[in-house]
N, C-alpha and C positions, 0 to 999 in steps of 0.2 A: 846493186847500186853501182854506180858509173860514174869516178870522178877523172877530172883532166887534168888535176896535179897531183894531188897526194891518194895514197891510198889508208891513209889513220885518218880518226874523225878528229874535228879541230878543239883543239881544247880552249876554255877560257882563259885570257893569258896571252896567250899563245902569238907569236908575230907571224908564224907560219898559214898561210891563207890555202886554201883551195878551193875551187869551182865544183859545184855540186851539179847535177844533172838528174833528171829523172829515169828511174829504173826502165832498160830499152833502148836509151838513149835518148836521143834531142835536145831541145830546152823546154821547162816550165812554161807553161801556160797562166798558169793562176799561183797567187801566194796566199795562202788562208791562215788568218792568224784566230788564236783564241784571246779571250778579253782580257779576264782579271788576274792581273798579276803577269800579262805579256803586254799591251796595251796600257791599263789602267788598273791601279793600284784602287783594290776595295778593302786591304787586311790593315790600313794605318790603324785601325784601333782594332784587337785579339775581337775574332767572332764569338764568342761567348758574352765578351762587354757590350757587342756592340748590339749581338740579336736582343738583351736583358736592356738596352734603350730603347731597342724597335718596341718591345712588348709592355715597355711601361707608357709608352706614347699610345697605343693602342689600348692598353686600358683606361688613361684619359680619355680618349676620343669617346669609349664604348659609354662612361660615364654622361659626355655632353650630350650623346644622341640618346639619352634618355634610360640607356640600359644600367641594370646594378650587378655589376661584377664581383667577383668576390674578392678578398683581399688581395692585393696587388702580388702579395709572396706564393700564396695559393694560385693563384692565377699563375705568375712564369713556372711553380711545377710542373703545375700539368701542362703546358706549354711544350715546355723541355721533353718530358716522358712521351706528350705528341711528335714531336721532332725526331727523337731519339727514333721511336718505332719506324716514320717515314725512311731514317738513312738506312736504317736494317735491310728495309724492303728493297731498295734502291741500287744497293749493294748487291745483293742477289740476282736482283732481274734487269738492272740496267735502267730502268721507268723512272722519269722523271717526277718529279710533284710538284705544285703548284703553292706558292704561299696562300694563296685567297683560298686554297680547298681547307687548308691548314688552318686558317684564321675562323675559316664556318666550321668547323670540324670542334674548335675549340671553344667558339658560343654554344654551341648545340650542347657542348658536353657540361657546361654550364645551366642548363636552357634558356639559354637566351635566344629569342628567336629574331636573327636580324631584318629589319625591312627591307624595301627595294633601293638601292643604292648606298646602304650602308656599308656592304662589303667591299664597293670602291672606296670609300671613304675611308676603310680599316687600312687598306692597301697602301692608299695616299700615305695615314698616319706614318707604318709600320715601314715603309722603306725612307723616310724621310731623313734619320739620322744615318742613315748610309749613303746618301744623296750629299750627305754635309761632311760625310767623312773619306769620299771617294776622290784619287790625284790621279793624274794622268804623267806617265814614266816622257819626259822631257824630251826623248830621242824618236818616239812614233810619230809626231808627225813629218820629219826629216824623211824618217825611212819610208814610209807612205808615200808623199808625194814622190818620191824618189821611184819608187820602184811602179805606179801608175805614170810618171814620163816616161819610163823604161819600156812602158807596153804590158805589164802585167795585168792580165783581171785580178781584182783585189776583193777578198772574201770575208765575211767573220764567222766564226763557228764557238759560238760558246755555252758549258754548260750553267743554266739559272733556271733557281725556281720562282724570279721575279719575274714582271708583266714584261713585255718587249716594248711597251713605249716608256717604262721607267730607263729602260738602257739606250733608246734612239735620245729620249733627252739628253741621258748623258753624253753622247756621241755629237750631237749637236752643240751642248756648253762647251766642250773641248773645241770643236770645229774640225772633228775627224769624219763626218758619218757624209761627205761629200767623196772620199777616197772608193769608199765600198762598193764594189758591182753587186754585191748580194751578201746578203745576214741572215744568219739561224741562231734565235736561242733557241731552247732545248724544251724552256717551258710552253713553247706552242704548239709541241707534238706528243711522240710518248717516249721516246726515248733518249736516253743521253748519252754521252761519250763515256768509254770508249765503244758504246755498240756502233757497227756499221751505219747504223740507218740513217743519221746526222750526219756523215760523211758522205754519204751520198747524196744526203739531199741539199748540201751547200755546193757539189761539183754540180749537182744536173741544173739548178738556179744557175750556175757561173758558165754551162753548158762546154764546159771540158771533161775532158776523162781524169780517173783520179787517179792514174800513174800518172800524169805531166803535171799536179799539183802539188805542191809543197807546205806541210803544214807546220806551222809555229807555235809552239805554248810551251808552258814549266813544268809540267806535271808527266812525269814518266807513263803514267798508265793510259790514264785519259788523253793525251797528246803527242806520245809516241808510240807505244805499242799497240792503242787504238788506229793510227791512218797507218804503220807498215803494217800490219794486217792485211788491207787492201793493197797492198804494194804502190802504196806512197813514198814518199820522204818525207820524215820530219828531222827538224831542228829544237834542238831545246834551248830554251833559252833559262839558265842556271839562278835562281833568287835565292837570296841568303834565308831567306825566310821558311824554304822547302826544305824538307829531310828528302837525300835521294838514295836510291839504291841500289849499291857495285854493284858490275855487271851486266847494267841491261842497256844495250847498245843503240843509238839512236845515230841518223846521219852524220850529225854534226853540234857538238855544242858551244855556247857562247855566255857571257859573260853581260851581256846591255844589248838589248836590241841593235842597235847601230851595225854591229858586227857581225848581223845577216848579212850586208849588202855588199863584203865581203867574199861572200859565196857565191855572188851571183855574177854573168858577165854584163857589168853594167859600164857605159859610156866611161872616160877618161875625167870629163868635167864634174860627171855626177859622183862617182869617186871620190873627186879634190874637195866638192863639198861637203861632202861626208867627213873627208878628215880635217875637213876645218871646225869644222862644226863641234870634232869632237875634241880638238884641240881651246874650243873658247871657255 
């Protein structure tokens, strides 16, 4: 990697600034951010309370459309036990899953045989209280429009096992999903981060190479050691809510989104705004 002030990565905190570069040299091309929890905030309520609302809504629903489910506490077990085995697999091979496979996976195992449009309907139910529990971190749309006036292609890259027009809604309610040149969830294809394969197929959509991209997320594994892999850059951006772990070295890290644009050589004014913005 190739910096043009310092040669330590930036800590959070930190008043010391420097300009990041892509490995090679030049400047970036594209900035690719990941969603939950670098963007938009889906952990305000602990994912165990929050999946055990998704799945009590969903056994109401299975009730109206006529089916008879079993006891509601029976039901989220084997739910959980279905869950649990998906993340196993997931771990292993990298392979995404899909809630709706989950959801049919889990009437069947019941036998309940869903009809034709039920399983949307499960879907609807089942992301609903996470649709009502999801914020958006105060400082992305600053940095977004900021860094698409700068000339950056702007990318999202993130790992879900929900539908991709449950998360274009939410990109639309926020009024972020106009910044975007190009978006990958994970659940459209087969694989997740950190495998390569989503890293590639968010640079060839943004049609840059993925040494002149730079990528953004909190998650050490899945969002940094997954893109330098490819000899990317990434930035982490540091949430009180993540366990991280010494050692494993990433470009540069921060402390609030805003303090990417820091790193970047952007215009004198779009700067001032920036620190005004973060001063109000």
């Amino acid at each position: 990697m190739n910096e043009i002030e310092a040669a330590t990565p930036a800590r959070p905190g930190s008043s010391r600034s420097r300009l990041l570069t892509p490995n090679g040299g030049g400047q970036f091309a594209a900035i690719i951010f990941d969603m939950g929890s670098t963007l938009l905030e889906f952990e305000n309520i602990p994912w165990p309370v929050l999946y055990r609302f998704c799945l009590d809504d969903v056994h109401r629903r299975l009730i109206r459309l006529g089916h008879r489910p079993p006891d509601v506490e029976v039901f989220w077990q084997r739910f959980d036990a279905l869950l649990n085995r998906r993340r196993k697999r997931i771990a292993l091979a990298m392979r995404e899953y899909r809630i709706g496979e989950l959801l049919r996976d889990q009437a069947r195992s019941f036998g309940i045989d869903l009809h034709p449009g039920d399983l949307t309907t499960l879907c609807d139910a089942y992301y609903a209280p996470i649709r009502r529990a999801v914020t958006m971190y105060p400082d992305a749309p600053l940095v977004l429009r900021t860094l698409k006036e700068a000339g950056y292609k702007i990318g999202l890259l993130s790992n879900t096992c929900f539908r991709a027009r449950d998360h274009l809604e939410e990109l639309r309610h926020f009024r972020l999903r106009p910044y975007f040149d190009a978006l990958v969830f994970t659940s459209t294809g087969i694989y997740r981060k950190p495998h390569p394969a989503p890293f590639r197929l968010i640079a060839s959509r943004l049609g840059v190479p993925l040494k002149r991209s730079l990528y953004v997320g909190d998650r050490q594994k899945e969002d940094v050691l997954g893109p330098q892999s490819l000899g990317m850059t990434a930035v982490l951006v540091r949430r009180a809510l993540r366990r991280y772990e010494p050692g494993l070295t990433q470009s540069a890290e921060i402390a609030q989104l805003a303090d990417m644009l820091s790193l970047l050589p952007l215009r004198r004014d779009a700067r001032e705004r920036v620190r005004t913005a973060k001063t109000v």
